[in-house]
N, C-alpha and C positions, 0 to 999 in steps of 0.2 A: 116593099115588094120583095118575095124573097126569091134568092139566087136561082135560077131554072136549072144552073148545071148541077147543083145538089142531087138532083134525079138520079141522071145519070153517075155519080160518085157512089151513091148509096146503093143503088143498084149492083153494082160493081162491087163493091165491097157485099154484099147480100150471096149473089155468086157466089163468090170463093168462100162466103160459111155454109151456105147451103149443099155443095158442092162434097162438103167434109161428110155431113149430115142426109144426104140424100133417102134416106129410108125414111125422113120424119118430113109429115106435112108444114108448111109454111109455120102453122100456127102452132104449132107444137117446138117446133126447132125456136121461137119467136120467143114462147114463154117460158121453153124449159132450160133456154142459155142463152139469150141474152137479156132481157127486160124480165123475167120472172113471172111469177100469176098473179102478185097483187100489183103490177104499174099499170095504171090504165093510159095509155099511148095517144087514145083519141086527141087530148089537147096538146100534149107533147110536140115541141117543135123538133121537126128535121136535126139539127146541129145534136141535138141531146140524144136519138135513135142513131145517127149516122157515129158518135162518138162511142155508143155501144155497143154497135155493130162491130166498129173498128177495135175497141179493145179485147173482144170475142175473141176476132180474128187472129190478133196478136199472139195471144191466148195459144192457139190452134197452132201457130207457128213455132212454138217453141220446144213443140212434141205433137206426137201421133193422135191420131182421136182416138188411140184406146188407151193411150197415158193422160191424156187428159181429162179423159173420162174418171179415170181412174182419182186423178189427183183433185179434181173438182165432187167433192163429196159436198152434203147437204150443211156442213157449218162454214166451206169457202164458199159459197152459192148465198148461202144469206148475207154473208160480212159483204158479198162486190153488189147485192142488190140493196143494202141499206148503205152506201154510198149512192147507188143510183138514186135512190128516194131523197137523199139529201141534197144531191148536186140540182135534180126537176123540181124541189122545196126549193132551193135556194135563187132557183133562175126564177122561178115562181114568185117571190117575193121582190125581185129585183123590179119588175113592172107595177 
């Protein structure tokens, strides 16, 4: 069974990226920083979204959203979403 309080953690953390991002609809903010257009999320458990979420955020703290905008161009965007693809490959294989 999984955790019920994850809801609420991921929530929480969804907030405060959302929060930076408020001009862009859920699914936009969703594909364009954190999981990308090629992760399909439907089978995706929780811990792997909520850890994407979270290193977003991270991301987000360590400057402004227009430096980070700035500094996340389209070859740092591919390099953190082909680690994503490996680590959902890799928990993938472990079942």
């Amino acid at each position: 069974m999984r955790d019920p309080k994850r809801i609420a953690r991921i929530c929480k953390i969804l907030q405060k990226v959302w929060s930076g991002y408020s001009d862009q609809r859920l699914g936009q903010l969703l594909a364009n920083y954190v999981f990308g257009h090629h992760v399909d999320i439907f089978f995706q458990e929780d811990d792997i979204s909520e850890k994407a979420l979270d290193d977003f955020y991270k991301h987000i703290l360590q400057g402004t959203n227009e430096q980070l905008d700035k500094e996340y161009n389209e070859k740092q965007l591919k390099a953190y979403f082909l680690e994503l693809d490996k680590l959902v490959k890799n928990i993938g294989n472990e079942r």
